[in-house]
Structures are given as C-alpha cells and as structure tokens.
mmCIF file of the C-alpha atoms, coordinates in Angstrom:
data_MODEL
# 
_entry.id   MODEL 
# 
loop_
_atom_site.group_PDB 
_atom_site.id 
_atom_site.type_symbol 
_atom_site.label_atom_id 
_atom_site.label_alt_id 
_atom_site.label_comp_id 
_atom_site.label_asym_id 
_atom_site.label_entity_id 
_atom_site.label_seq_id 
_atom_site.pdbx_PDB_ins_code 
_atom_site.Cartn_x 
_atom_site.Cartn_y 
_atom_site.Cartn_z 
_atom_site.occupancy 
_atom_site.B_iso_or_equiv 
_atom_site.pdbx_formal_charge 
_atom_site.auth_seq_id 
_atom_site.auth_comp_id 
_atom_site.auth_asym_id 
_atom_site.auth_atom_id 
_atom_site.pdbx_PDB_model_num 
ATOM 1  C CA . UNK A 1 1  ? 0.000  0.000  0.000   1.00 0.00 ? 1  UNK A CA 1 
ATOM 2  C CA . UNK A 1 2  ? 1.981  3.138  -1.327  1.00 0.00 ? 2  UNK A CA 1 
ATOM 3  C CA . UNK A 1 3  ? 1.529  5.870  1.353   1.00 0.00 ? 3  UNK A CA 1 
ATOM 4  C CA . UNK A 1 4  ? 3.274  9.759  0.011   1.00 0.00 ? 4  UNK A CA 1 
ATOM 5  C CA . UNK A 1 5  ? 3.286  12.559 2.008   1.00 0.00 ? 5  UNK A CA 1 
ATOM 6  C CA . UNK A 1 6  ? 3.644  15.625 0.164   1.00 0.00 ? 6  UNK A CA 1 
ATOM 7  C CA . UNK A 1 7  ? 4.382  18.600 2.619   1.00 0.00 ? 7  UNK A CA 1 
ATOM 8  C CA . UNK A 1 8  ? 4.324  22.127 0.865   1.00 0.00 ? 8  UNK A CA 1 
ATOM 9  C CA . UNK A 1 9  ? 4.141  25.632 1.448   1.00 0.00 ? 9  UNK A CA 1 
ATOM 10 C CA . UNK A 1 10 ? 0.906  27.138 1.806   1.00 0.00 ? 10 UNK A CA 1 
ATOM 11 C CA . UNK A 1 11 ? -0.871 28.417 -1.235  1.00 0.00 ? 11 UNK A CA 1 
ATOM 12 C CA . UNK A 1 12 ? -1.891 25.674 -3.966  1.00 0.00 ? 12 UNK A CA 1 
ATOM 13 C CA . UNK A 1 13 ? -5.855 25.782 -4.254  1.00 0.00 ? 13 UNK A CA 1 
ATOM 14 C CA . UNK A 1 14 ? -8.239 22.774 -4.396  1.00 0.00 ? 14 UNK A CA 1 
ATOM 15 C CA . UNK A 1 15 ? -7.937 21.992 -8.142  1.00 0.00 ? 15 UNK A CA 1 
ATOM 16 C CA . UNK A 1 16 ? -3.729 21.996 -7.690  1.00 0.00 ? 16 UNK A CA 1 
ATOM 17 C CA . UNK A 1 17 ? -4.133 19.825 -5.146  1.00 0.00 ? 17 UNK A CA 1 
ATOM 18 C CA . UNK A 1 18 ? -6.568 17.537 -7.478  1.00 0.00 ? 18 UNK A CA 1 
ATOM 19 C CA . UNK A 1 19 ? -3.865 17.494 -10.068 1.00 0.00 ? 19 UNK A CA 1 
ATOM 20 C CA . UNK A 1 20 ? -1.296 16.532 -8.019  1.00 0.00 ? 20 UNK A CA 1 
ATOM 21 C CA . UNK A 1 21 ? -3.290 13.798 -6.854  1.00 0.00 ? 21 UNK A CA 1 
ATOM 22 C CA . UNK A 1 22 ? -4.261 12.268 -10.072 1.00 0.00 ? 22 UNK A CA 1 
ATOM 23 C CA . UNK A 1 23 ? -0.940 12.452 -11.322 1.00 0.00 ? 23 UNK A CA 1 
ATOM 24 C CA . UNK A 1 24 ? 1.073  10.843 -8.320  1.00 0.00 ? 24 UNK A CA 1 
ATOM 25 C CA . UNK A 1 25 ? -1.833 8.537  -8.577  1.00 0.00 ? 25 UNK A CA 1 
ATOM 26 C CA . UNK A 1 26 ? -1.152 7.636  -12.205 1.00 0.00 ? 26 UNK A CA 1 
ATOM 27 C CA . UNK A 1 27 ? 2.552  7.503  -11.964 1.00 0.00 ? 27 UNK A CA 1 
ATOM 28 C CA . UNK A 1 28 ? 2.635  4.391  -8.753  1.00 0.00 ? 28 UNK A CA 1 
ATOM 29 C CA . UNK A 1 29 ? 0.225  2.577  -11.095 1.00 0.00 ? 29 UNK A CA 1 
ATOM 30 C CA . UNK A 1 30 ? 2.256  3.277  -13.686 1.00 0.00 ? 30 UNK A CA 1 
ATOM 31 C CA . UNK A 1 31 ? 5.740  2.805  -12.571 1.00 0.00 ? 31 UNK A CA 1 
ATOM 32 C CA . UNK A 1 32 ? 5.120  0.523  -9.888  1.00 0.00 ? 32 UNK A CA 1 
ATOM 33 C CA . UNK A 1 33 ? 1.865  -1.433 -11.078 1.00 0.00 ? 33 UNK A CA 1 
ATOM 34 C CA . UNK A 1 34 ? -0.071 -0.488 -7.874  1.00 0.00 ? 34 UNK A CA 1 
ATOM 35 C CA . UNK A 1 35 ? -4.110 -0.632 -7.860  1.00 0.00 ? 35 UNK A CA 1 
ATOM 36 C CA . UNK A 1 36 ? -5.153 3.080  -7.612  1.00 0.00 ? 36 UNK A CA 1 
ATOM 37 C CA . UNK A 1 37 ? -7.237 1.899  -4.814  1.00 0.00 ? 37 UNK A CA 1 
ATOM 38 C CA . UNK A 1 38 ? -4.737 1.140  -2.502  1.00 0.00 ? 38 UNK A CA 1 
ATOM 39 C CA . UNK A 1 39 ? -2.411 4.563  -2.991  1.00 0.00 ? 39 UNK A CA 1 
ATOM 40 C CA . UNK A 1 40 ? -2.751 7.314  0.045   1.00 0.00 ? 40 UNK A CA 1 
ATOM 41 C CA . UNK A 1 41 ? -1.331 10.725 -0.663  1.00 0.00 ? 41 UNK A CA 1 
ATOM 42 C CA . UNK A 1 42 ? -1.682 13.350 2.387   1.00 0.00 ? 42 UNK A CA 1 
ATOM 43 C CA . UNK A 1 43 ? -1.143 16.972 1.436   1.00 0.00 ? 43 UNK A CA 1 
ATOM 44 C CA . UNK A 1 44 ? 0.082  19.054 4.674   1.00 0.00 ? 44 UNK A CA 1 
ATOM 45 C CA . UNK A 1 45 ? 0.214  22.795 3.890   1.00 0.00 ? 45 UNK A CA 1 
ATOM 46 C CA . UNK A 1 46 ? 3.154  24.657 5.991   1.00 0.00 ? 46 UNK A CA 1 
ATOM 47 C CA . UNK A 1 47 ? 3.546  28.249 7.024   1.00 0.00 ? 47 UNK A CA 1 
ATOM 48 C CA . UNK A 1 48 ? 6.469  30.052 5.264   1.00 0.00 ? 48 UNK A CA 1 
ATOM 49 C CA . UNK A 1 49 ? 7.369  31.285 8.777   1.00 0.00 ? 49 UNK A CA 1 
ATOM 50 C CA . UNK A 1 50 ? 7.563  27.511 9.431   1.00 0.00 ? 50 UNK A CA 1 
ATOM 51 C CA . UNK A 1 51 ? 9.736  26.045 6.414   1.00 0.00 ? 51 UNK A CA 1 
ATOM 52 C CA . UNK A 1 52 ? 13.154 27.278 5.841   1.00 0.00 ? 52 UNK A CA 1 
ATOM 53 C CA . UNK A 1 53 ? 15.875 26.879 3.356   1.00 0.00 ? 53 UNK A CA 1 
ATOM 54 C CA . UNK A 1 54 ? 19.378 27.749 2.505   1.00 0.00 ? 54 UNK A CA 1 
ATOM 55 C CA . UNK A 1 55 ? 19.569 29.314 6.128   1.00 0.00 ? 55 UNK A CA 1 
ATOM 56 C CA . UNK A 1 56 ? 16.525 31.674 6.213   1.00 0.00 ? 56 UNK A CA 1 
ATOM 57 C CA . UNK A 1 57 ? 12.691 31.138 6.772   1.00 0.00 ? 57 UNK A CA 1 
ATOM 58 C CA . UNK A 1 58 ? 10.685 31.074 3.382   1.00 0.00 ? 58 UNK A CA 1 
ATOM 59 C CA . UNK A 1 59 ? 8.595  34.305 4.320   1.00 0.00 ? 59 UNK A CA 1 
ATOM 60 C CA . UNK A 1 60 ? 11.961 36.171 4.770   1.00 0.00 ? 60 UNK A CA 1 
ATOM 61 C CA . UNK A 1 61 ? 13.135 34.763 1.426   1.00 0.00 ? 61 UNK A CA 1 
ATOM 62 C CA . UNK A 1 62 ? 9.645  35.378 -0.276  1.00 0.00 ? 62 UNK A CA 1 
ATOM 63 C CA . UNK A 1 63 ? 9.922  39.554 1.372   1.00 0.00 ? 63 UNK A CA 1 
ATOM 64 C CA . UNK A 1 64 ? 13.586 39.357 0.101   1.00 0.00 ? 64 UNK A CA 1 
ATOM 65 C CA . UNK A 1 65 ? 12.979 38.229 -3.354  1.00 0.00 ? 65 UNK A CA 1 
ATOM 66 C CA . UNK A 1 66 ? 9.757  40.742 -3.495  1.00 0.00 ? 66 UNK A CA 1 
# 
C-alpha cells in the first residue's frame, strides 16, 4: 500500500491539489503497477514562517525576493 506525504508551502488551491493527486496517482500505477485503490497521498500545507531553506525562513526569502 503506497503511502506519500507531500508537505508544501501554503498556497496551492483545491484543483492543484486535485492534479497533483491524479498524477502521483497515475505515476505508482504506472511505474510501480499499484491498484489506484490502494495509494494514500496526504497533502500538509506549511507556514512560510515555518519552512526554511538555505539558512533563512521562506517568508523572509519570499519579502527578500519581493
């Protein structure tokens, strides 16, 4: 049972998260031969005050890069 857990930034509406859905969907069955039915994919939405990279917060990086 393929289990993904996508964690992103805050921001992507309903129908982004739809696609992104389908198409990990599609990609296990297609790659990996798994039944569609048994794939779980769990979307967690972070704060940019809450996810940093390359040594700064994403909301600092986000005001920096205006």
């Amino acid at each position: 049972m393929p289990y993904i857990n996508l964690q992103i930034t805050k921001g992507a509406n309903r129908d982004q998260k739809a696609r992104i859905v389908k198409d990990f969907t599609e990609t296990l069955v297609t790659v990996l031969g798994k039944k569609p039915e048994h794939i779980h994919i769990v979307i967690q939405e972070i704060e940019d005050e809450n996810w940093g990279f390359s040594g700064i917060l994403t909301d600092d990086f986000r005001k920096r890069e205006g």
